[in-house]
C-alpha positions as CSV (number, residue, x, y, z in Angstrom):
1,X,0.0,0.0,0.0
2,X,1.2,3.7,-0.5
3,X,2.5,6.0,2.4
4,X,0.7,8.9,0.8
5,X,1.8,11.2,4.3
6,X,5.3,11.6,2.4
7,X,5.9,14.1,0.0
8,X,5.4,12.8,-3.7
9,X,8.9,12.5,-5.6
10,X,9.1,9.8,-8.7
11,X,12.1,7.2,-8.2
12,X,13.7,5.7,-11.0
13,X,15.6,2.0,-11.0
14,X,17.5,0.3,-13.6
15,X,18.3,-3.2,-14.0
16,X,21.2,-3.6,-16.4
17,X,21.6,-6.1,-19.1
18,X,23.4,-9.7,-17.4
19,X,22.0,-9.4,-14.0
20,X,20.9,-12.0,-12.0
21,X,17.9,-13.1,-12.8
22,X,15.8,-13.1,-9.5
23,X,14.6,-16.6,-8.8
24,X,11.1,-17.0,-6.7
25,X,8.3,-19.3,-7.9
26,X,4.1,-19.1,-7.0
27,X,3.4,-20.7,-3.6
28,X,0.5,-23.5,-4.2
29,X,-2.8,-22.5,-5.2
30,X,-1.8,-19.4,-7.6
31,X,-1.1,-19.1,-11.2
32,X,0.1,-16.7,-13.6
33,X,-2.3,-16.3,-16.9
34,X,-2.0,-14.0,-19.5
35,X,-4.3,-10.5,-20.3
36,X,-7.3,-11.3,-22.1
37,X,-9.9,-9.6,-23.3
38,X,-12.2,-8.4,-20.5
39,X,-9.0,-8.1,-18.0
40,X,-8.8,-4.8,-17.7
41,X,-12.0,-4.7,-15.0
42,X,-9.6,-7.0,-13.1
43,X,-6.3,-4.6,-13.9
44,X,-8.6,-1.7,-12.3
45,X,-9.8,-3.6,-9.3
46,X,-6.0,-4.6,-8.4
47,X,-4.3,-1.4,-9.5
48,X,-7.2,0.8,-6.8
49,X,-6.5,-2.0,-4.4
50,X,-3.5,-0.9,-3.8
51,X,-4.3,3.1,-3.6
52,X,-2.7,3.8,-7.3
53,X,-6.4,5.4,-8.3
54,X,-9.3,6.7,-6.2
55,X,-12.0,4.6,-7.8
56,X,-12.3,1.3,-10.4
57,X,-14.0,3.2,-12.6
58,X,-10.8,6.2,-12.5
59,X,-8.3,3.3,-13.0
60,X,-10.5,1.4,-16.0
61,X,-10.5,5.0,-17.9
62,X,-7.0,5.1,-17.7
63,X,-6.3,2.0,-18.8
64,X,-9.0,1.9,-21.7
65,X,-6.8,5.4,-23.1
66,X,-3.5,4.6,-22.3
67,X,-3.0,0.7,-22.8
68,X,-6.0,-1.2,-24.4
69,X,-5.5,1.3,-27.7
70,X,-2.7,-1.6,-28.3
71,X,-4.7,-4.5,-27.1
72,X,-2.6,-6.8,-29.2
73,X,0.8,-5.3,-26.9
74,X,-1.1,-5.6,-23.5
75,X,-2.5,-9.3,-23.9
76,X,1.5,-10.2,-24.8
77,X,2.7,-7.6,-22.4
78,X,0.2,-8.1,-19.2
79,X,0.7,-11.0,-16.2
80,X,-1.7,-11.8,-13.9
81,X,-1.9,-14.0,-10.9
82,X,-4.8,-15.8,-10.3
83,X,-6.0,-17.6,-7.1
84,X,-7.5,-20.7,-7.6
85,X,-11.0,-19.5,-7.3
86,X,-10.3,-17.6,-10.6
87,X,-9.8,-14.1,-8.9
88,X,-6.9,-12.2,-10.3
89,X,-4.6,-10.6,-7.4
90,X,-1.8,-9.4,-9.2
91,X,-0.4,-7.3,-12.0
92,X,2.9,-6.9,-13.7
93,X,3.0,-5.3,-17.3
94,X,6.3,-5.5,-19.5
95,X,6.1,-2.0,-21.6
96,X,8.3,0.3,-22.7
97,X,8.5,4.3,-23.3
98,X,9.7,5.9,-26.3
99,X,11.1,9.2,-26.4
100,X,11.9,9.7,-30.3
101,X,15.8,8.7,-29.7
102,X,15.2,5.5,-28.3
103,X,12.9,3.5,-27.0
104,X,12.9,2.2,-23.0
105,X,12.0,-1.2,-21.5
106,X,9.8,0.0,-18.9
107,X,8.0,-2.2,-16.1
108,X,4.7,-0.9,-15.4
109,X,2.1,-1.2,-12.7
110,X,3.3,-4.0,-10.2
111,X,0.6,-4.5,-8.0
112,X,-0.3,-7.6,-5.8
113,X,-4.3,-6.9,-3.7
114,X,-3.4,-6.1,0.0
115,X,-5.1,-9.0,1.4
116,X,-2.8,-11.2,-0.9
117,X,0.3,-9.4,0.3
118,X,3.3,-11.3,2.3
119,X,2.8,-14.6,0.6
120,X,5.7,-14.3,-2.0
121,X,3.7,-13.3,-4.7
122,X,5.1,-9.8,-5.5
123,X,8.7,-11.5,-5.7
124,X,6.8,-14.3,-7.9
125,X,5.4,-11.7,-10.1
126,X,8.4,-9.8,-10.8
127,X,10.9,-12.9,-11.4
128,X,8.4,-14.0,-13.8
129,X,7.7,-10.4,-15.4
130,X,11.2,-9.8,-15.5
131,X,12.3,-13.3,-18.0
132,X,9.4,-12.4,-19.3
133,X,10.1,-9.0,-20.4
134,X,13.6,-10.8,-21.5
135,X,12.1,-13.0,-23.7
136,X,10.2,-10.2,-25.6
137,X,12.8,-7.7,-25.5
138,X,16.0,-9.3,-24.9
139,X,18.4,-8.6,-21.8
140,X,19.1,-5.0,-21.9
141,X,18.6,-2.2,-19.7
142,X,15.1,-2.3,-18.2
143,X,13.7,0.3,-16.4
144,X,10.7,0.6,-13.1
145,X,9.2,4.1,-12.4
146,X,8.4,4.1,-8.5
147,X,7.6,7.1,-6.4
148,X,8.5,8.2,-2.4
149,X,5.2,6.4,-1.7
150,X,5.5,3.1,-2.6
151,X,9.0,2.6,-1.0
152,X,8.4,-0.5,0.1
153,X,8.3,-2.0,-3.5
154,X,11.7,-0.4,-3.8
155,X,13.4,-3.0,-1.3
156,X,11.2,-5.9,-3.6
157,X,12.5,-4.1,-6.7
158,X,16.6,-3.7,-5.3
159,X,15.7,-7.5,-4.8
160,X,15.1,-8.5,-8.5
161,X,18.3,-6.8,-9.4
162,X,17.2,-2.7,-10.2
163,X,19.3,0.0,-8.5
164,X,18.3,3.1,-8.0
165,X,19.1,5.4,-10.4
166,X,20.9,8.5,-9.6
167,X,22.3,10.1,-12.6
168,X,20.2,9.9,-16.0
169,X,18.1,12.5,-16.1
170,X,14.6,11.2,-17.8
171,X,15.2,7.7,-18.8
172,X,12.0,7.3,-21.4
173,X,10.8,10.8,-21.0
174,X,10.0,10.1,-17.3
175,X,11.4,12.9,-15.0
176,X,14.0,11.3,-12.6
177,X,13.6,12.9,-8.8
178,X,15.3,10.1,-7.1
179,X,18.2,11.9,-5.5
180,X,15.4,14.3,-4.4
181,X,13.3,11.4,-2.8
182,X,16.6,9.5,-0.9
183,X,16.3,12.5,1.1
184,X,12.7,11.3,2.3
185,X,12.8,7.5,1.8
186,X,16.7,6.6,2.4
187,X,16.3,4.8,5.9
188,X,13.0,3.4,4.9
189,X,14.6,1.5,2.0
């Protein structure tokens, strides 16, 4: 969940090409399943689970404007885990950024449902996203936008092999205030 009481700075990480591949696998009674058609009301329930919109509804709109315009890229590009009841918990999406010099591997919206959280999924999720992303876009430089309020992903994040990163200035376009945020989140993380 976010600590929305800090003060709101984006954090940038980088995972460079040859790192360890983090290694965690589903515990019993999960899966992972590709997007399909009709995820996206599951992508809005998990994604304002976890406080990253105020409502479903604000979350679906965003999503139907800014990711199902490629529906071909998000049903390759989008992991779920589902329970064994068939509810989709969690989200990781393997996209990228483009700034008209190059364009960015990007993880985007890494979400596990609170009353989910502390099982192992979240490190599932990402080791799998992360070969994942691999696979479709080879081992290079892969980026994960984060902010001040979601810190505790970070730790989960400097886990799977990102560092924070303190020099570029806006890897795929994305403004890069993470010096600025180490001030606020440095003995949290």
């Amino acid at each position: 969940m976010l600590d929305t009481s800090l003060e709101w700075y984006r954090v940038i990480l980088k995972r460079n090409a040859g790192t360890l591949l983090p290694q965690a696998s589903l515990p019993k009674g999960f899966s992972f399943e590709m997007f399909q058609a009709g995820d996206e009301e599951s992508w809005a329930e998990i994604e304002t689970s976890v406080l990253e919109f105020n409502s479903k509804e604000v979350a679906l709109e965003y999503f139907t404007k800014n990711y199902l315009v490629y529906l071909n890229e998000v049903k390759l590009r989008t992991l779920f885990i589902k329970a064994d009841d068939g509810e989709k918990i969690g989200t990781f999406t393997a996209w990228w950024r483009y700034t008209g010099i190059r364009r960015h591997p990007f993880v985007q919206w890494v979400a596990v449902k609170p009353r989910f959280q502390g099982l192992g999924l979240g490190k599932a999720i990402i080791a799998q996203g992360i070969r994942h992303m691999i696979d479709l876009e080879g081992d290079q430089i892969m980026y994960i936008p984060t902010s001040t309020w979601a810190y505790k992903a970070i730790k989960l994040y400097k886990w799977a092999g990102f560092e924070l990163e303190l020099y570029e200035n806006a890897p795929g376009g994305y403004e890069n205030q993470t010096v600025q945020a180490l001030e606020l989140i440095r003995d949290r993380i």
